[in-house]
ROFINU-595331 format. One record per residue (C-alpha): y, x, z. Coordinates in steps of 0.02 Angstrom, whole numbers, plus 32768, in hexadecimal, padded with zeros to 4 digits. Each point is the difference from the previous one (the first is absolute). Last residue first. Layout:
N
YXZ ...
***
This chain:
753
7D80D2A179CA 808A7F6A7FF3 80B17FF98019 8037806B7F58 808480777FD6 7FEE80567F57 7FF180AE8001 806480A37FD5 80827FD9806F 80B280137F9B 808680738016 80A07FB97F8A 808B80348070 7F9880A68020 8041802E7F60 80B37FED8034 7FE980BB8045 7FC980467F62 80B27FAD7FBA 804180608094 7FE480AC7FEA 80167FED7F2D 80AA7FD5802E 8030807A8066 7FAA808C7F76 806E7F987F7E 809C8037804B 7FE880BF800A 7FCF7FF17F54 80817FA97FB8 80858071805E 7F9780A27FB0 7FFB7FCC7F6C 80BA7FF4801A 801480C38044 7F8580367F6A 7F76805E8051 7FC380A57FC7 8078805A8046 7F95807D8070 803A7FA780AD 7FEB7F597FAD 7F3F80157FBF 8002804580C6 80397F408043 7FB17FA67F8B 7F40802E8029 7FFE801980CA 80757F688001 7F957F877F9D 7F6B80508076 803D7FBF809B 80367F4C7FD4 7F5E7FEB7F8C 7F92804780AE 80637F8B805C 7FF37F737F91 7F3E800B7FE3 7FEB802B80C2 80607F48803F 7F907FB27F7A 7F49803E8036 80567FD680B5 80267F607FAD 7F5A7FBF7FAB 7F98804A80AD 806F7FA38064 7FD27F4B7F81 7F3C80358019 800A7FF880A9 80667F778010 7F877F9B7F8E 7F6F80468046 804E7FA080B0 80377F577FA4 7F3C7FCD7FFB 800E7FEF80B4 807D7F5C7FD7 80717FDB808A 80797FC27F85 807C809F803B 7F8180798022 807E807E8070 800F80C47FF8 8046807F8082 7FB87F9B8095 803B7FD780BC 80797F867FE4 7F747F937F98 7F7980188081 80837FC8808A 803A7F8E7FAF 7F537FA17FD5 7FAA7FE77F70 800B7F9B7F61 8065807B7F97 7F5F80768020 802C80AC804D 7FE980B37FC2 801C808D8073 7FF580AD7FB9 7FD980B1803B 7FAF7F968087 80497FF880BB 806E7F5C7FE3 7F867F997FAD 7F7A80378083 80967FE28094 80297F527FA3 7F3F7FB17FE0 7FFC7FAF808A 809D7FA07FF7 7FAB7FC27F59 7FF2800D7F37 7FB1809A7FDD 7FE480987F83 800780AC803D 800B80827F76 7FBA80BD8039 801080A97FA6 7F62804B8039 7FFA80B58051 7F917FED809B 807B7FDD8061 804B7F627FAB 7F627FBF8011 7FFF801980AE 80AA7FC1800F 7FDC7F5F7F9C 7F5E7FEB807B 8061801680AB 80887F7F7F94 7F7C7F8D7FF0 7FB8802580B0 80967FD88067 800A7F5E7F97 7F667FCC8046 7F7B802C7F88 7F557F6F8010 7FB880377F53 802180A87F97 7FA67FF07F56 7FDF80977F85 7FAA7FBF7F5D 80757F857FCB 7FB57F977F5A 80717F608015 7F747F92802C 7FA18091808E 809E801A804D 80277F3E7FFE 7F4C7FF68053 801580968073 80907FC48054 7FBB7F5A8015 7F78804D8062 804A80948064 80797F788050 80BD80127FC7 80778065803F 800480427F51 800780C77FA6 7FAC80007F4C 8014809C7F9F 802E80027F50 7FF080BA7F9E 808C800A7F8F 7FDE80557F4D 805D7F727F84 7F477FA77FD5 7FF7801B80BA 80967F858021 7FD97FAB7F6C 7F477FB18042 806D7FE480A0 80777F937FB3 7F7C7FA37F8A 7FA17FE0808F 80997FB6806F 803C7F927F6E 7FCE7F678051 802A802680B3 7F4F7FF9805B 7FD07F728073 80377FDF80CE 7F7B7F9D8030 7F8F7F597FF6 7F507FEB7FCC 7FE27F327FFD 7F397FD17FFE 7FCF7F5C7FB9 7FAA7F50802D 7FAA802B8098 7FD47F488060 80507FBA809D 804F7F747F9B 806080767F95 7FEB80AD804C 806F808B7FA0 7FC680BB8044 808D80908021 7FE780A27FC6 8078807C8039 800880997F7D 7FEA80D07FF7 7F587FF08072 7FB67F5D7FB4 802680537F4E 7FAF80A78012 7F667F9E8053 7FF07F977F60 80297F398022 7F977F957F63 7F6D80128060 803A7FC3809A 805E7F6B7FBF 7F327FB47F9E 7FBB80508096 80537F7C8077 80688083806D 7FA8804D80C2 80778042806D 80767F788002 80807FEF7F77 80AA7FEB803B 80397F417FE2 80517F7E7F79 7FC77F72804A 7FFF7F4C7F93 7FC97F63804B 80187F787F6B 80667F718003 806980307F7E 8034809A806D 7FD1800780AB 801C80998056 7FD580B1804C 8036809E8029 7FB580B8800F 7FAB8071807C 808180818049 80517F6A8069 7FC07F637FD5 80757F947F90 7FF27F4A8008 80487F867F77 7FC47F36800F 80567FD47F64 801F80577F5F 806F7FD17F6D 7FBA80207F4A 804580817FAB 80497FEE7F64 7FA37FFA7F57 805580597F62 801D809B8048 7F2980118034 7FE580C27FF3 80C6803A8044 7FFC7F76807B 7F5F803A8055 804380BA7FEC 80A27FD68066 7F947F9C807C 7F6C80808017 8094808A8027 80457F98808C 7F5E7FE58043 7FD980AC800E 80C8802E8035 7FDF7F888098 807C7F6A800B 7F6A7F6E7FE0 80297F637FD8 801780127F61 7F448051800E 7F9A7F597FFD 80457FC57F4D 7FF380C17FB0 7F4B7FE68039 7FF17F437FBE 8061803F7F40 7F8D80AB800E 7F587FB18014 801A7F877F6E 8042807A7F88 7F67807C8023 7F877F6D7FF9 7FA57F81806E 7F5180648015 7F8F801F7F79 800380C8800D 806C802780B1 80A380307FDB 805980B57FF2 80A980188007 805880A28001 80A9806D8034 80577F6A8039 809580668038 8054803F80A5 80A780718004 803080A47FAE 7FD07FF97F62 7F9680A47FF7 801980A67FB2 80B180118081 80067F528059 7F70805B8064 7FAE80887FB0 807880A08025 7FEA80837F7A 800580AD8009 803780687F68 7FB980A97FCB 805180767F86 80B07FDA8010 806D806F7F7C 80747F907F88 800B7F77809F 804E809A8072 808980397F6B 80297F337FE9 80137FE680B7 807380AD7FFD 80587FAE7F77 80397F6F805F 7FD57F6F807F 7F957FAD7F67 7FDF7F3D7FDF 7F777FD47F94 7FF97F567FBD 7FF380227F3D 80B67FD27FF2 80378071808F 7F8680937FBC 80837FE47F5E 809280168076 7FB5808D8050 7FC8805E7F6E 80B87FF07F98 8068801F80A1 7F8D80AA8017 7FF880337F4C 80C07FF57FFE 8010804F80AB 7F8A809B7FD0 804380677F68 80A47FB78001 8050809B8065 7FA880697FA3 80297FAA7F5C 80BB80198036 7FDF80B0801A 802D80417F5F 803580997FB2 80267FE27F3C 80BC80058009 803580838072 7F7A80867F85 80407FA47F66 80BA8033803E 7FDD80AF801F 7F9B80207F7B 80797FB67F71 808580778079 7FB580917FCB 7FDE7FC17F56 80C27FED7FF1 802480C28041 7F98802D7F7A 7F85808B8060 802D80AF802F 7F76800D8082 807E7FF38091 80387F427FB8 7F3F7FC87FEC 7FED803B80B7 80A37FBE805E 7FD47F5B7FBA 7F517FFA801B 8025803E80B6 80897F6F800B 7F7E7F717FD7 7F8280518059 80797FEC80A7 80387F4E7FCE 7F397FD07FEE 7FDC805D8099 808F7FAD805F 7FAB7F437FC1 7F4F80118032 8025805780B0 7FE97F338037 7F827FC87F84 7F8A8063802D 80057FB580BF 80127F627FA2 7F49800E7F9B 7FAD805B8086 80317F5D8065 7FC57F9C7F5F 7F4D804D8011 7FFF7FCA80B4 80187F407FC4 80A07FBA803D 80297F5F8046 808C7F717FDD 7F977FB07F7E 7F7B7FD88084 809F7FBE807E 80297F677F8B 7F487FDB7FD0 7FFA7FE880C2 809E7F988008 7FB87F8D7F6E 7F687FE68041 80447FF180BD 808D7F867FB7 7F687F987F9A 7FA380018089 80807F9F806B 8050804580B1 80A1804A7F9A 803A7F4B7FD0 7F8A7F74804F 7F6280038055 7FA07F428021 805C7F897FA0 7FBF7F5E7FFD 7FB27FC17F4B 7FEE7F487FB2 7FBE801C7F58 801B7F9A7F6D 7F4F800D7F85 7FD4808C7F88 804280B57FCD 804A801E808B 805680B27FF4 7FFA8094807C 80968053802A 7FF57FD780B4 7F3A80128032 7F987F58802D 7F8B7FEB80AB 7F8D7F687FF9 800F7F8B8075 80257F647F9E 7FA380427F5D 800580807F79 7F9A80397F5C 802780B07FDB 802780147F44 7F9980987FA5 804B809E7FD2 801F805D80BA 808A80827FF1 80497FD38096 80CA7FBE7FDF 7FDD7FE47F41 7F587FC17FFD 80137F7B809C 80057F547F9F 7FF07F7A8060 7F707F797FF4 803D7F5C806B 7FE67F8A807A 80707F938065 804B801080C0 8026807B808A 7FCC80A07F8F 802A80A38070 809080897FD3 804280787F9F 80A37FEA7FB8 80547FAB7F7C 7F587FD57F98 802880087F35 80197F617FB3 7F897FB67F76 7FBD7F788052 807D7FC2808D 7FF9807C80A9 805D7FA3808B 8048804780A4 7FC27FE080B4 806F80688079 7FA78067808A 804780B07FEC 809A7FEC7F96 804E7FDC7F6C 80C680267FE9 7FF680B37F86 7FA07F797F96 80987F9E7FE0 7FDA7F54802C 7FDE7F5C7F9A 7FD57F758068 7F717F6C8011 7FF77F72807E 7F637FD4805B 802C804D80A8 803E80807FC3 7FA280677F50 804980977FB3 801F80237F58 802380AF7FCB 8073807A7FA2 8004809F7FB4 7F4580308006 7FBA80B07FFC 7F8C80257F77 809480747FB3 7FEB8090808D 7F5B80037FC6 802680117F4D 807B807F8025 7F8780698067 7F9A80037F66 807F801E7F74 8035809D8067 7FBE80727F83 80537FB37F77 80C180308050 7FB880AA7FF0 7FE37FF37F37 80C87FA68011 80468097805C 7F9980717F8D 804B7FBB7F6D 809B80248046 7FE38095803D 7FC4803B7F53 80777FBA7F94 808E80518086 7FA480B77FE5 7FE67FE27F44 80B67FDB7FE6 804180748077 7FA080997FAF 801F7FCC7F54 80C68000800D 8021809E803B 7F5980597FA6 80357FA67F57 80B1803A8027 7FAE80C37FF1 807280617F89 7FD880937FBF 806480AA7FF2 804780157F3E 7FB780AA7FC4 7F4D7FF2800A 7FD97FA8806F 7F568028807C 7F757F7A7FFD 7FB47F7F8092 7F787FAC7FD2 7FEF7F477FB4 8074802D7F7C 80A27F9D7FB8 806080657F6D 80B280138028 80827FF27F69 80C18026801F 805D7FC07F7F 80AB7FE48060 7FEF80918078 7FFC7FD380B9 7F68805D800B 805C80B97FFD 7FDC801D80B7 80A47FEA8053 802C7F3D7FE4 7F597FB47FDD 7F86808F803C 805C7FEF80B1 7FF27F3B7FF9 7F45801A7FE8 7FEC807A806F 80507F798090 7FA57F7A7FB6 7F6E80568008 8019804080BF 806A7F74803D 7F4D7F9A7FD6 7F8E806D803C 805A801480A6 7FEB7F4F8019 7F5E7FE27FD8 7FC4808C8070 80637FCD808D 7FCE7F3B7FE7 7F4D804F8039 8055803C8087 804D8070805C 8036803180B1 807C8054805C 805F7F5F8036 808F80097FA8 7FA080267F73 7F927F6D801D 80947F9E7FD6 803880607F7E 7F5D7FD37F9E 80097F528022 80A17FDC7FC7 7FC0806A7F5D 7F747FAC7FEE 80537F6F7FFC 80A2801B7FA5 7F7B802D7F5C 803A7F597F9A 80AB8034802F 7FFA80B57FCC 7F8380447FA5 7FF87F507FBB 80AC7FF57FDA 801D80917FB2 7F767FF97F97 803A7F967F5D 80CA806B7FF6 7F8E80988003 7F7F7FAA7F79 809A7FCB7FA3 803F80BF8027 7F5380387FAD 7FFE7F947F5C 80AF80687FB6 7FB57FFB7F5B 7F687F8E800A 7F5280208043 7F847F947FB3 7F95805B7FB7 7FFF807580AD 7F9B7F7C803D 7FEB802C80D2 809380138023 804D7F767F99 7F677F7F8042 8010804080BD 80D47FE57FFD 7FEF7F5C7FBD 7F807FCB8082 80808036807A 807B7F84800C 7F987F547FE5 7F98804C8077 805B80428092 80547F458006 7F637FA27FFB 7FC080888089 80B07FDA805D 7FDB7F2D7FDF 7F5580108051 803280698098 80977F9A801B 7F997F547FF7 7F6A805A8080 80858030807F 804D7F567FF7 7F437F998017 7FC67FBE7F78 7FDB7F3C8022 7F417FD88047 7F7A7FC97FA0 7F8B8062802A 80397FCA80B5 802D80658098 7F9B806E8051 80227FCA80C2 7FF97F53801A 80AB7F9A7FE6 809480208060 7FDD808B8025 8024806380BF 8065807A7FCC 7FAF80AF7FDD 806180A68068 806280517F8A 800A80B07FC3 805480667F8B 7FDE80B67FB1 805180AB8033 7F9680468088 80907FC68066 7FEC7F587FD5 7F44800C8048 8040803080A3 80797F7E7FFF 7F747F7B7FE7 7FA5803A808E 80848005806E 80177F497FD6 7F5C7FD3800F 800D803D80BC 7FA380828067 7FEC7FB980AC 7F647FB77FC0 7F9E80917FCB 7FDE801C7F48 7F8D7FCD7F89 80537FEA7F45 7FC37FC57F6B 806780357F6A 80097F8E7F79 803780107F25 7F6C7F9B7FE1 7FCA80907F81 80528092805B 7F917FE280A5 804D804180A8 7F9280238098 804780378090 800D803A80AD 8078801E8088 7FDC803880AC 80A1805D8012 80537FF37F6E 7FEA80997F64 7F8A7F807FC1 806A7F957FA8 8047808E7FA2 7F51804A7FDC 7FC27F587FB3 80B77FE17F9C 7FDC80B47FBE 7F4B7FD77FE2 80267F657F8B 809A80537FA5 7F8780867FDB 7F7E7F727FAF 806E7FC77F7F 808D7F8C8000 80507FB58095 80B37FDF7FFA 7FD97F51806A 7F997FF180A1 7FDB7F66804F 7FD3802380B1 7F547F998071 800D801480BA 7F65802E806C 800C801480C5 7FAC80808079 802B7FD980AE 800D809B807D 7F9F7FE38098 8040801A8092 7FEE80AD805D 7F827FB2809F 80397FF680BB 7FE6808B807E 
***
């Protein structure tokens, strides 16, 4: 009996237009849905739905599904230029006609607001120039909302453009009625302006200011909000930005200029001072500082070699570089950055699903209280004009927009600035874990430590030849040497002497698991394991902690002890500081290595880590991540290799550094960028910022309509205080949002304990 096949699961990315508020959100969710094995996620403030759904269903069905909700979709063209554009880029059409119909809007109804509102000023015959004045606005400057609103008519469903839209034909429609049938029309008619509602007497009101305030403040608004979003995505524009246009490549001596779509995999191109790297890849030839602030995080310039890896985006900030390309298009980590900050914004926090599933009856309720207060004031013998004054405030001052906002503009703003800072999050669900983790275990190799061998110490013997001395004929004897001790006493013998190079060696023997030997400047050096018994003046100065958590090797020059040489992978700088915040910030750090017992418990014992778990396989890390799990902590992992991946992946959050491998980084929710520990209290602290954020606009979203909405129902709203207000509680949603924008660390960053 063979096996059902597997049904593949793919991901396509819509653009959505006629979206609005937060009910236009969950109808295009629920439409979307309605196919078999269909789901998505749709975000109102990038104006994208996210869409998993198996492969025999295509885009294009997808995108008629979502026409027939009413709104238009497209699947994204590949750009030409990196996703997010330019700060400086050209208005696009839809922006120009939005701009020029508010322009419009305002030249023609600012008149009618100042004679409405200043009876002073009211003429003989003012009203029909006010008539003549709002017209077009309730009409052409309001085609929108309308469009919109018949739209979702046809498809049993309204809007937040449904409100507007019925509270404009509404006042203008009274309004019109009071003119020619209502005894307004009058020459010398006089209307005094009130902020609530008030019953004629005599000639029936007129509400143009309502007609022509309501679009006006609902356009202002949307368009300010438009550009207030547009801020949020500053970040993952200025990533998109560090990508280069062009670059030089290098053949066989002779330089040309390529598009940078055209590099490859294994071409050599140049990096002059100044220019940003095309791609990443691996220094063939010069020397140089570059700049890695903007694509990492990190402040200070990293100071690169031939062999030493370089990031694309990054800028040299010294010498000419000779580079080959190594990862190219999607494959660099500037693509994964920016695709991962990308697919963050894309999420939803759970508070934001409540949000949407509010969101959708939202709207019918509104149009069904709107009615009842209707039918109501009319029953009760009230003015027939403050009836409808109700009515209309009651359409106009329900909002869901801010709902809708509530999360995705705090969301793009977070991410992108956690982007800058060198924190990359999957999405708000990372950001919801990161705000409640109570214990975090830490990996100690590459993770606290650096990773790979160091000159941890020297110590030479009093009157002997010298620290300097000993180092330049020990770095001498190790070149020859391919072990990572000897490797290590090199780069730190170069490091201490720069200005002296080392002196060649002759007659070079290496003994297997003792040591090597030369002649350098006619002197018989050895650079060896100790034997059991050290000179005393080496074995006093090498602590039992410190000859378990480091190698020592012994430096013979002419068979006798000169110095002592501990060697082994050292702490991060940073690492105390990161793990002195972590339980400054209430996370308990626990200490899981494959490590020996003895170098585990020295870094444990540096960094302050009480609980220490030496010698785990990676069966055991994540058998220790479940256990804690089990026992009712909320559990970071924090790690950098292959064996790190199932812990990463089994925590309530995985947290990778840049540095590490694939594997680690596929299978975590957060990423160090800069590979800095340091950057972990600033994610933490950063999720905390926005969830605080994400609740502020929510519970301001929630309560604005619990207020308004029954000061309308009881007439105590003015329909175009009302429009103001409605717009200005969008507004006030996402300026909190672009707060995060400006999120700062509350220290300086330093390199040294």
């Amino acid at each position: 009996m063979s096996a059902e096949p597997v049904a593949v699961v793919v991901t396509t990315d819509l653009t959505v237009g006629g979206m609005t508020c937060a009910a236009c959100v969950n109808r295009v969710e629920k439409k979307l849905a309605k196919l078999d094995g269909v789901t998505a996620t749709v975000n109102l403030a990038t104006g994208r739905a996210r869409v998993s759904h198996p492969a025999h269903v295509p885009p294009e069905e997808l995108v008629a599904t979502v026409e027939k909700a009413g709104y238009t979709a497209t699947l994204p063209a590949p750009p030409e230029q990196p996703e997010g554009g330019d700060e400086g880029e050209p208005e696009s059409v839809d922006t120009r006609r939005e701009r020029e119909r508010l322009t419009v809007t305002a030249l023609l109804a600012v008149p009618v607001l100042i004679l409405s509102m200043v009876p002073a000023w009211q003429f003989r015959n003012w009203q029909w120039l006010c008539f003549v004045l709002a017209a077009p606005v309730a009409v052409w400057s309001s085609w929108p909302f309308h469009v919109r609103a018949l739209r979702g008519l046809r498809h049993s469903t309204a809007t937040m453009d449904t409100l507007v839209s019925l509270g404009v034909v509404a006042s203008f429609s009274w309004s019109a009625y009071a003119l020619f049938l209502g005894g307004a029309g009058e020459p010398g008619m006089r209307m005094p302006f009130s902020l609530l509602p008030s019953a004629s007497e005599g000639a029936a009101h007129i509400y143009l200011e309502a007609a022509v305030g309501v679009p006006l403040f609902v356009l202002a608004g949307r368009f300010l909000e438009a550009r207030a979003r547009h801020g949020t995505g500053a970040a993952l524009r200025s990533l998109a930005q560090l990508a280069a246009k062009e670059v030089s490549i290098r053949e066989g001596g002779v330089e040309r200029l390529l598009p940078v779509e055209q590099l490859r995999a294994g071409h050599v191109f140049v990096v002059r001072p100044g220019e940003r790297v095309a791609t990443d890849g691996e220094v063939t030839e010069g020397s140089s500082a570059v700049d890695l602030s903007l694509v990492t995080g990190e402040s200070e310039p990293v100071e690169v070699g031939p062999g030493s890896a370089v990031v694309g985006g990054a800028v040299n900030a010294g010498g000419l570089l000779l580079v080959r390309a190594t990862a190219v298009g999607a494959d660099t980590q500037l693509a994964r950055i920016t695709k991962l900050v990308t697919d963050a914004q894309a999420g939803k926090a759970r508070a934001q699903r409540l949000a949407d599933a509010v969101a959708g009856v939202f709207v019918p309720v509104v149009l069904a209280l709107a009615v009842t207060v209707l039918g109501f004031w009319l029953g009760a013998g009230a003015d027939p004009q403050a009836a409808v004054t109700a009515c209309v405030a009651v359409l106009v001052v329900a909002c869901p927009c801010a709902l809708g906002l509530a999360t995705p503009t705090a969301l793009m703003a977070a991410t992108g600035r956690g982007a800058q800072l060198g924190v990359l999050v999957r999405g708000p669900q990372a950001l919801e874990s990161l705000q409640h983790i109570d214990t975090v275990v830490l990996d100690k190799t590459g993770t606290l430590t650096s990773g790979h061998m160091s000159v941890a110490r020297v110590t030479a013997v009093p009157g002997g030849l010298g620290r300097e001395a000993v180092l330049r004929l020990a770095g001498a004897v190790e070149q020859g040497s391919e072990h990572p001790l000897g490797r290590a006493i090199v780069a730190y013998a170069q490091r201490a002497v720069p200005e002296r190079p080392l002196p060649e060696v002759g007659e070079f023997s290496a003994e297997a698991g003792r040591g090597v030997r030369g002649r350098v400047e006619g002197r018989l050096v050895e650079v060896l394991a100790p034997d059991e018994e050290l000179p005393p003046a080496l074995a006093d100065a090498l602590p039992v902690a410190e000859a378990a958590a480091y190698t020592p090797v012994v430096v013979l020059v002419d068979g006798v002890a000169e110095a002592l040489i501990e060697v082994g992978d050292v702490v991060r700088p940073g690492s105390y500081r990161a793990v002195d915040r972590l339980r400054r910030l209430g996370v308990r750090p626990v200490l899981a290595t494959g490590d020996r017992e003895a170098p585990a418990r020295a870094v444990a014992s540096a960094l302050g880590i009480e609980e220490v778990h030496a010698r785990c396989t990676p069966d055991q890390k994540a058998s220790l991540v479940r256990e804690l799990r089990e026992d009712g902590h909320r559990v970071a992992v924090v790690g950098d290799g292959v064996n790190d991946a199932a812990a990463l992946a089994g925590a309530d959050l995985g947290i990778a550094m840049g540095g590490g491998t694939d594997a680690a980084i596929g299978a975590a929710d957060v990423t160090l960028v800069r590979g800095d520990i340091e950057a972990l209290g600033d994610a933490v602290r950063l999720a905390r910022r926005t969830l605080g954020t994400i609740r502020v606009n929510l519970l301001w979203a929630f309560g604005y309509n619990a207020v308004t909405v029954p000061l309308a129902m009881v007439g105590l709203l003015n329909p175009m205080v009302a429009a103001a207000a409605m717009s200005v509680s969008s507004l006030l949603v996402v300026g909190n949002s672009l707060r995060l924008r400006a999120w700062q660390p509350t220290r300086t960053r330093s390199r040294t304990r």
